[in-house]
N, C-alpha and C positions, 0 to 999 in steps of 0.2 A: 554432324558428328565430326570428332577431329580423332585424329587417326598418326598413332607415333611408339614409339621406341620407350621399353623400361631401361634406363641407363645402365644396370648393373654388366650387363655385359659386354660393355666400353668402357668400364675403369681401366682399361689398362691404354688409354690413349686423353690426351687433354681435351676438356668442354669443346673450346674451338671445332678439335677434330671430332669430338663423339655430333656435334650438331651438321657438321659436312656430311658425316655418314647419313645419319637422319634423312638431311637434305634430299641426297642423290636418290633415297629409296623413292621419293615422291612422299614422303609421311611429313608431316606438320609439328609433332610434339613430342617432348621430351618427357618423361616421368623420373624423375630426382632421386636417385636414392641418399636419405636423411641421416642414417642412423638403423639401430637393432641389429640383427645381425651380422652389417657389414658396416662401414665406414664412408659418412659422406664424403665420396674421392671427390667428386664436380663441385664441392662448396666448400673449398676451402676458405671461406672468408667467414663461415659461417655464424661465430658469436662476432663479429661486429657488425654483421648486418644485422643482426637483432638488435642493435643499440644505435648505429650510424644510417642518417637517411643518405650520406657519402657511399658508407660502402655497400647499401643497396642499390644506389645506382648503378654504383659499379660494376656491379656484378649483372644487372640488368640489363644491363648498356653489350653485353658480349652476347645477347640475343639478337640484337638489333643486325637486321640487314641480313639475316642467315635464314628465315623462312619457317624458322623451327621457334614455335614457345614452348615454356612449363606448360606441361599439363598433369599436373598434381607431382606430390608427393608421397615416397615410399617407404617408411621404417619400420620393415616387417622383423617382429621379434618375438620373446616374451615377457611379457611384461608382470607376470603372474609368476614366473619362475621362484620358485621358494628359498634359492640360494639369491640373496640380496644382489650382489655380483652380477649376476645376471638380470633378475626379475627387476631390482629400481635402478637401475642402467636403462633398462631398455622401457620402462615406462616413463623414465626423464626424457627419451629420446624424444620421445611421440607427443610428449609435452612443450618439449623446444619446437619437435617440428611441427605443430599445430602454430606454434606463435611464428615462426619460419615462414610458415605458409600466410599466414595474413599480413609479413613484411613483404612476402613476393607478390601482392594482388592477388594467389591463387585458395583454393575454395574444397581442397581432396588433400587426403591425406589419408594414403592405404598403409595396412596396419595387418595384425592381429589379435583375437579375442584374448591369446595367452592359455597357457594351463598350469592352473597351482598342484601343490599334493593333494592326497586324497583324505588328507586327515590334517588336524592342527597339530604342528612339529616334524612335519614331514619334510624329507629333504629333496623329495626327488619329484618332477611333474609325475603325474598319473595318468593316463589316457584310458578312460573308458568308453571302450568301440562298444561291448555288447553287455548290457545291465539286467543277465539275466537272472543274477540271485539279489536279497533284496538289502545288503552290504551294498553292493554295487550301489544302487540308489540311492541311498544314505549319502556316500561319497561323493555321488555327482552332486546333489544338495547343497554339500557342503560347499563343494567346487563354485557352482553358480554364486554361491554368498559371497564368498573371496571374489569373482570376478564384478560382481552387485555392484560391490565398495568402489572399487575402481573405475566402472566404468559408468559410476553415477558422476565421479569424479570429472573425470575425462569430456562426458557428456558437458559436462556445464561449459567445463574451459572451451572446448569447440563452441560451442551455442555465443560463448562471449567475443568468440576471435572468427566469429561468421565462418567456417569450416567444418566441412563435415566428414567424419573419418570410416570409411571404409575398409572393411573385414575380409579380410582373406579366408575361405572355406577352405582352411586346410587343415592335414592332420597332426596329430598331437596339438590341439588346439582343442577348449572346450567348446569351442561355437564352429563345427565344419562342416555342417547341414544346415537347412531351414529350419528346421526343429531349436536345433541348438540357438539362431537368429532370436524367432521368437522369443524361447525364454529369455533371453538376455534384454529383449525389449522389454517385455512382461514384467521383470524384476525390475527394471532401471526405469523407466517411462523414459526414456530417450530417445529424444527427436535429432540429432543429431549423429547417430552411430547407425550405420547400414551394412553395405556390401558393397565390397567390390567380388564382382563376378567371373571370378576364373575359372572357366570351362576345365581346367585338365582335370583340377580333382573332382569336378563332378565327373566326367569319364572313368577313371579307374573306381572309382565305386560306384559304377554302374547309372548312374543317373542322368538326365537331359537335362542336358547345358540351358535350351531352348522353353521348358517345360519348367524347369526354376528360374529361368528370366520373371517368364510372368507367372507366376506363383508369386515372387516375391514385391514386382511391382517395385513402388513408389522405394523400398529398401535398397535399393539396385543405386546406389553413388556413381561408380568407376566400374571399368572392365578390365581383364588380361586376358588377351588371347595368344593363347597355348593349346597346343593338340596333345592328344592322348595315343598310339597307339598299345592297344591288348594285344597280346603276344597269344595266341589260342591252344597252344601246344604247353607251353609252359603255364599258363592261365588254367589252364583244366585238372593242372596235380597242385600247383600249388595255392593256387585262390591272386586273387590280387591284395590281400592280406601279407602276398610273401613276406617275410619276415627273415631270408635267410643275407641278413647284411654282415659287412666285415669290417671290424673295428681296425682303422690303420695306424699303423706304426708310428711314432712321433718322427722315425726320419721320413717318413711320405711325403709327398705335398699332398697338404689336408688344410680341409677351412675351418677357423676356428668360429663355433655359436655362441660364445661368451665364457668364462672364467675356465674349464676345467671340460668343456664339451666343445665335437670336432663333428662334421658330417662324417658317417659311413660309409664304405665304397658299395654301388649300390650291385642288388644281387647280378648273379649272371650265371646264364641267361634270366634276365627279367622278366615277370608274370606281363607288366607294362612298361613302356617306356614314355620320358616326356619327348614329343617329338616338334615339329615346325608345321605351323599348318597344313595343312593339305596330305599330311604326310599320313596323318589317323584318318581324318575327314574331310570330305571333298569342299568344293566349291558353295554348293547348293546349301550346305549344312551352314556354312559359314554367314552366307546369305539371310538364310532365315534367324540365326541367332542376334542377326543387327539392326534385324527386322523386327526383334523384342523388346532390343536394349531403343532401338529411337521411337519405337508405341510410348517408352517410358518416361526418354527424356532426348529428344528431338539433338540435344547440345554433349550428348556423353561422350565420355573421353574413353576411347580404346587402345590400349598398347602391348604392340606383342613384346612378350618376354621370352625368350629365347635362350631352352635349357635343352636342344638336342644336340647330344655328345657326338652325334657323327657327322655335325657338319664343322666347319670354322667361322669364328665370331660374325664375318660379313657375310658369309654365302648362307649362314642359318636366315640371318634379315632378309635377305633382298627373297629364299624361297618366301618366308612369312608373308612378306609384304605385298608381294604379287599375289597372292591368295586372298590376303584379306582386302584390297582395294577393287581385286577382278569381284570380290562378294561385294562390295560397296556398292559400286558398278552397277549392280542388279535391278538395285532399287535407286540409284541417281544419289548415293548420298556422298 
């Protein structure tokens, strides 16, 4: 298994340095962020390395000697988005970074499912969590056709550029269970399109990280590991459904999702939070979930992503890192 760092939380230092970081932690691999919601900061050579076998070296050659390679590619966005602006921006993205990744020799390219309206002419995504009247159903229907198109699409380009792109199970997404996996295979016959398996959001909704490893098997492309903790005091009145977000001000610093959409500040106090390993779940937990992903694929790429707001960019890594390598450890990997 190789075992490394999602870059987003090093854009703010140059490649060179974001690979030093890596380095010192004892991790091996870097994971690219491409495009979608953010900006590939680490590639800036970008479209000429899709044309120049020059400026792929180039750019290749700044690996060399630092201990750290690619280990996949990230253009998490939506690609489904019904406002153009957003929705084919961010499925060009994933299209570049598909052909990106078979200029870099690499083989992943994490993503998302996307979510369109819930009707033709709709302007805004629709996220249907519970389809309990039979509207609802209609909707998601419809939603899976729109995502059909696309990801019959998507499937082939991968299948022809040897890549396989992997699905982030998150929300506001039509694919952020196994259920939702399924269908989309179901509908597309694609052999190409999977998961990548981020433990947090199966935690706040309540599910085992370990227990849809292997449920999903052979599905299972890429990993992120990220912890979850439930807040159990706030968790019991408001669900981990909270909902109570705050839309910020244009003077804030805020991150922009594409055309006219900004993340929310998120609630507080929080039902859950994303934390740094070990922080939600110990050792042993960590262990056994690496003990799923190598049943699966002996060679899988795990990399922490590091979204806990109470630590600083390095001290979130190196807690990560010493959690997830003492789990490696376990089993000799």
């Amino acid at each position: 298994m190789k075992f490394g760092v999602y870059n987003a939380i090093l854009h703010d230092r140059p490649l060179p340095e974001a690979l030093a970081v890596i380095a010192g932690l004892g991790l091996t691999g870097i994971e690219i962020n491409s495009g979608g919601f953010l900006p590939p900061v680490h590639v800036p050579t970008f479209d000429e390395i899709l044309t120049s076998d020059t400026a792929r070296d180039d750019y290749l050659g700044l690996f060399e000697g630092t201990g750290v390679d690619i280990a996949g590619l990230n253009c998490n966005g939506n690609p489904l988005h019904p406002n153009p602006v957003i929705g084919e921006k961010h499925a060009e993205d994933i299209r570049r970074s598909i052909r990106l990744a078979q200029r870099l020799g690499q083989h992943r390219v994490v993503t998302m499912s996307g979510l369109p309206a819930a009707e033709p002419g709709g302007t805004r995504p629709n996220w249907i969590v519970n389809a309990w009247n039979s509207a609802s159903l209609d909707d998601l229907n419809y939603q899976f056709d729109v995502a059909a198109t696309l990801w019959r699409e998507l499937d082939a380009l991968a299948r022809d550029h040897d890549v396989k792109v992997a699905l982030e199970l998150h929300p506001q997404n039509i694919v952020f269970n196994p259920q939702g996996m399924h269908e989309l295979i179901g509908r597309t016959g694609a052999t190409h399109v999977g998961v990548e398996l981020d433990a947090s959001h199966l935690f706040w909704q309540q599910m085992d990280p370990v227990a849809v490893t292997r449920h999903l098997g052979d599905l299972v492309f890429h990993a992120a590991a990220k912890d979850v903790l439930v807040n159990p005091d706030t968790a019991s009145i408001y669900g981990v459904l909270d909902n109570r977000f705050r839309k910020l001000d244009p003077s804030e610093n805020r991150t922009n999702l594409g055309g006219d959409e900004w993340v929310n500040e998120w609630p507080k106090p929080a039902a859950w939070d994303f934390v740094a390993l070990g922080r939600g779940h110990d050792v042993d937990f960590w262990a056994e979930w690496l003990l799923a992903l190598h049943e699966i694929d002996p060679d899988m790429m795990v990399n922490i992503e590091h979204e806990d707001v109470s630590l600083g960019r390095i001290e979130g890594l190196e807690v990560a890192a010493d959690v997830l390598l003492s789990a490696a450890r376990k089993h000799g990997f």
